[in-house]
C-alpha positions in Angstrom: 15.8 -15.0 -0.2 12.4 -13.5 -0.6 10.9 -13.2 -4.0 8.6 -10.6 -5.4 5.6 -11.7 -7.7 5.5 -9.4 -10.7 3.2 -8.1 -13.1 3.7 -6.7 -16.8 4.9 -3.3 -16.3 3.3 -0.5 -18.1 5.9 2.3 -18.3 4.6 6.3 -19.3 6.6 7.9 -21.6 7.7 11.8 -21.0 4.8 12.6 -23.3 1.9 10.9 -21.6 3.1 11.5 -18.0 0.5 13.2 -15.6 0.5 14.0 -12.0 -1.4 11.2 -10.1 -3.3 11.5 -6.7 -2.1 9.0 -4.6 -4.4 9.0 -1.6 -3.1 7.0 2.2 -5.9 5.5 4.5 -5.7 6.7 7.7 -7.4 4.7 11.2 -6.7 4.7 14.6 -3.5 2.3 15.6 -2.5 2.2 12.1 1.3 1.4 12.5 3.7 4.6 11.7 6.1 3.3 8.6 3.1 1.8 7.0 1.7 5.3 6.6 5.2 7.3 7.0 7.5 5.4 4.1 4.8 5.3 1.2 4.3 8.4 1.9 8.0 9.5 1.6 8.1 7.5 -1.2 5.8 9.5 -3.6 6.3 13.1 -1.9 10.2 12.3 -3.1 8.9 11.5 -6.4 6.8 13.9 -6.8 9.2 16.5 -5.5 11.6 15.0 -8.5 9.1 14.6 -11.1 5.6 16.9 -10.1 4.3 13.1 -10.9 2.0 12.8 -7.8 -0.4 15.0 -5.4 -0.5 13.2 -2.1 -3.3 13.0 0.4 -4.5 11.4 3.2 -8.4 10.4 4.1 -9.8 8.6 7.0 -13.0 7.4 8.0 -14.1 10.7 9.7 -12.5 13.8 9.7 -10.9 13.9 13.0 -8.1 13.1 14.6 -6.4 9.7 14.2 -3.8 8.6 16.6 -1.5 6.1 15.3 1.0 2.9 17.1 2.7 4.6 19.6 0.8 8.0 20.3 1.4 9.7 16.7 -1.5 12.4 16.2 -2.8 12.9 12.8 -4.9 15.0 10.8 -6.3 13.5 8.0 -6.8 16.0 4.5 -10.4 14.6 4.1 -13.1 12.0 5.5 -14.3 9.4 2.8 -17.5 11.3 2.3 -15.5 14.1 0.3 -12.5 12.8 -0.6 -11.3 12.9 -4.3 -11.0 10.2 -6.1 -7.4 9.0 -6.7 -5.3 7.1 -9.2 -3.8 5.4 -6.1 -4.9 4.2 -3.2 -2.6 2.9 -0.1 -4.5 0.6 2.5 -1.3 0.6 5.6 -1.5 -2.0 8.1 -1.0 -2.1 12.1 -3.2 -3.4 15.2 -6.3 -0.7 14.3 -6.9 -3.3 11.3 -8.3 -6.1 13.3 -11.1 -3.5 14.0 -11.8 -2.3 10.5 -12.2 -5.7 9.3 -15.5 -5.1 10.4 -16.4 -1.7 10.0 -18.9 -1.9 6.5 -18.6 1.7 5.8 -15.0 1.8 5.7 -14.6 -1.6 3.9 -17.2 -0.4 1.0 -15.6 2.5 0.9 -12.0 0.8 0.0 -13.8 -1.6 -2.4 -15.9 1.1 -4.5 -12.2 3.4 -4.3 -10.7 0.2 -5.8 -12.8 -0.5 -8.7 -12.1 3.5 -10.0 -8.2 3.8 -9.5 -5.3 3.2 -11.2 -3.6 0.7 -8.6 -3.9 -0.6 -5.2 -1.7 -1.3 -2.3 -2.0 -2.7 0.5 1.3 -2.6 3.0 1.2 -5.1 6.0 -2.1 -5.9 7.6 -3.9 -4.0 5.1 -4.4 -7.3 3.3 -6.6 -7.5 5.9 -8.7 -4.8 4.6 -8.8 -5.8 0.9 -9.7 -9.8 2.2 -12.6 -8.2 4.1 -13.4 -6.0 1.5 -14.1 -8.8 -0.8 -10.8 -8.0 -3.5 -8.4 -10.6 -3.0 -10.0 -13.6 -4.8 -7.2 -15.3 -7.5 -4.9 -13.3 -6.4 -1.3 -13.7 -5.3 -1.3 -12.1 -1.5 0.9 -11.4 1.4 1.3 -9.7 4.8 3.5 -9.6 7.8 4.4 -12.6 8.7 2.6 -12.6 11.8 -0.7 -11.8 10.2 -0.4 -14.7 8.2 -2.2 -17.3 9.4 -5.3 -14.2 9.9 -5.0 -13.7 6.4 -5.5 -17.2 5.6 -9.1 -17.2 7.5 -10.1 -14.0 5.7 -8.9 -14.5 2.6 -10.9 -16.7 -0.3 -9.9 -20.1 -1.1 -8.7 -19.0 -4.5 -6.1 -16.4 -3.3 -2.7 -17.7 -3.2 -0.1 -17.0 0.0 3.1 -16.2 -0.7 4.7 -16.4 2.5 8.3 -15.9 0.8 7.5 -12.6 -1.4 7.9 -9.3 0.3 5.3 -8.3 -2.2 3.2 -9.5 -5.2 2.2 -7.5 -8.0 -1.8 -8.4 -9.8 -1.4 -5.8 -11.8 -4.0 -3.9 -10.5 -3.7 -5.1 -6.6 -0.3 -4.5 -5.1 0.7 -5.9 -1.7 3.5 -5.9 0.6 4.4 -8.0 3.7 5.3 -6.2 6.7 5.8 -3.0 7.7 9.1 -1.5 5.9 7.9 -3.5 3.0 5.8 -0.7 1.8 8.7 1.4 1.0 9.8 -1.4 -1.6 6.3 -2.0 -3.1 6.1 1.7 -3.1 8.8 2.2 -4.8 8.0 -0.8 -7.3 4.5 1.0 -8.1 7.2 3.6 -9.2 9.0 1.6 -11.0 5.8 0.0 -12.8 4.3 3.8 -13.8 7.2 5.6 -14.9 10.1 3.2 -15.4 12.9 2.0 -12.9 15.2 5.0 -13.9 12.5 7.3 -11.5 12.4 4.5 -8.9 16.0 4.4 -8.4 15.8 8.3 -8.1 13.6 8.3 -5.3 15.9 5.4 -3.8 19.0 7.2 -3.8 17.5 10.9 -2.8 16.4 8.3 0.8 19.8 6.9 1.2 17.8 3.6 0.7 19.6 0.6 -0.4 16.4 -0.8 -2.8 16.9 -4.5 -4.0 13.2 -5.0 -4.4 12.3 -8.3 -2.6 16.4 -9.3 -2.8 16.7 -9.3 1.1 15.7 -11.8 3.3 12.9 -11.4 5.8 13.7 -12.2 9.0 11.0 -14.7 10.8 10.8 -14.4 14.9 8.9 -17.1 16.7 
């Protein structure tokens, strides 16, 4: 069974509740779900709760064309978009490129140290390790990208091969690809309590254990 890694929560009340911006990086082969379920995720809760404003942002604001042919137009290139309480890094094959695209990676690590949480879903581990944000930390990604992760990653961050995500506190991250519905979810869960998070859940039809479900591992 795969185990998450948790942080303290910090649950809003009704009274201190505000609507969040919850931006979604966008690049070229960036795999669909990694993009598609987060983003359910929050438009759900904010269409419960008026919690979140969703965007996305990419590099340049143009066209991105995703795993599989997927066209997408992104709401804003990094130059002007507004900073937001949360950031999603996805993951998918365009990430072995961005690892070394400076701009982009400076941009993720300056967004970082001004929101409210991070995530990273799948290979955008990748991104944060390149982006210098991983060190101490407990980390994951898809199982295939692990051994990549190791090389990029300091020597201080720990691997948790078994969790289908860890939670820093501030830096969330979740194995592969339909893992970022569940850390999703779990950010939910950590901002406005898991009453909301279950909300969401149901409203998908999705059967949300957390990280009780076992990963399968292909050779």
């Amino acid at each position: 069974m795969t185990e998450p890694v948790e942080s303290v929560e910090f649950v809003e009340s009704k009274e201190t509740r505000r609507v969040r911006k919850v931006a979604i990086l966008l690049f070229d082969d960036i795999e669909v779900l990694d993009f598609a379920g987060p983003y359910e995720v929050f438009a759900m809760a904010g269409k419960q709760g008026g919690d979140f404003e969703l965007y996305t942002v990419a590099e340049e604001a143009r066209i991105v064309t995703a795993v599989g042919g997927l066209r997408l137009v992104p709401d804003y290139a990094i130059g002007g978009c507004p900073v937001p309480d949360l950031l999603i890094v996805p993951g998918g094959m365009g990430t072995r490129r961005e690892i070394s695209n400076r701009k982009l990676l400076d941009w993720i690590a300056a967004t970082a140290s001004e929101c409210e949480l991070l995530l990273s879903v799948c290979t955008g581990a990748l991104l944060l390790a390149a982006a210098g944000l991983l060190d101490g930390l407990e980390i994951t990604t898809h199982h295939a990208s692990i051994p990549l992760l190791r090389e990029l990653a300091p020597r201080s961050a720990k691997i948790r091969e078994d969790a289908r995500y860890t939670d820093n506190g501030h830096i969330l991250l979740s194995a592969g690809v339909s893992a970022g519905i569940d850390i999703s979810l779990h950010a939910i869960e950590k901002l406005l309590g898991e009453e909301r998070a279950l909300l969401a859940a149901g409203q998908m039809e999705y059967d949300w254990e957390g990280a009780e479900t076992e990963r399968m591992l292909f050779d």
